[in-house]
N, C-alpha and C positions, 0 to 999 in steps of 0.2 A: 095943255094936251101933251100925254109923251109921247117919246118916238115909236113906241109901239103902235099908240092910237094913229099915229100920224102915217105909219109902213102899213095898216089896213087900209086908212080912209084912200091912201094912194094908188094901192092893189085893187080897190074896188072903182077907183076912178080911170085905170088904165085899163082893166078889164070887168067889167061886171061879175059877178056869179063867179066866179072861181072859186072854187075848194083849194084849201093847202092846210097846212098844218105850221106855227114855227115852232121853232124849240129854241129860246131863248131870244135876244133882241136883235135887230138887224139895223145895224149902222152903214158897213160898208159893205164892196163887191165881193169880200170873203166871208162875211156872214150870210148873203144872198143868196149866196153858191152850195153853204153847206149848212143852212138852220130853218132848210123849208124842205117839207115833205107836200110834193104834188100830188093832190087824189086825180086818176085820169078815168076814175070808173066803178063801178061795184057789181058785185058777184053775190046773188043769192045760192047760198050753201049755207043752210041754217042757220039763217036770216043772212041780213045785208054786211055784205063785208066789204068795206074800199079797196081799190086797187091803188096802187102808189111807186110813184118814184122816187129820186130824191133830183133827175134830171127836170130843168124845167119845160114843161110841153109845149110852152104858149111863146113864140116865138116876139113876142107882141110886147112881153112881160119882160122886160131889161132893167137891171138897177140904174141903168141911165135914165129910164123913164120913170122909174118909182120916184127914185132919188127925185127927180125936177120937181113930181108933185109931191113930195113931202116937203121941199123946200118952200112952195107958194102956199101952205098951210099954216 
């Protein structure tokens, strides 16, 4: 499994259903910080458009907690 597969399954184990986007892999607290785009919503204007961040919304969502569960995977 890589670490990528392992930074979803962790994401989806600390929160369900969340939307995000990465842009490249996320190892530490400074890829977490700046390699994920938060969807927080969409906007129908000729069709569905995401809203986003790059702040993360989910106060729940810490690379302390990703990080644990990708370590027990």
């Amino acid at each position: 499994m890589t670490n990528l597969d392992k930074f979803w399954k962790a994401i989806m184990i600390v929160k369900a259903n969340v939307e995000l986007t990465v842009n490249g892999d996320i190892t530490s607290q400074e890829d977490f910080n700046n390699n994920i785009i938060w969807t927080t919503g969409t906007t129908v204007q000729n069709g569905d458009t995401a809203t986003t961040t790059t702040t993360n919304p989910h106060s729940e969502i810490t690379w302390t907690a990703v990080k644990a569960e990708m370590d027990k995977l």
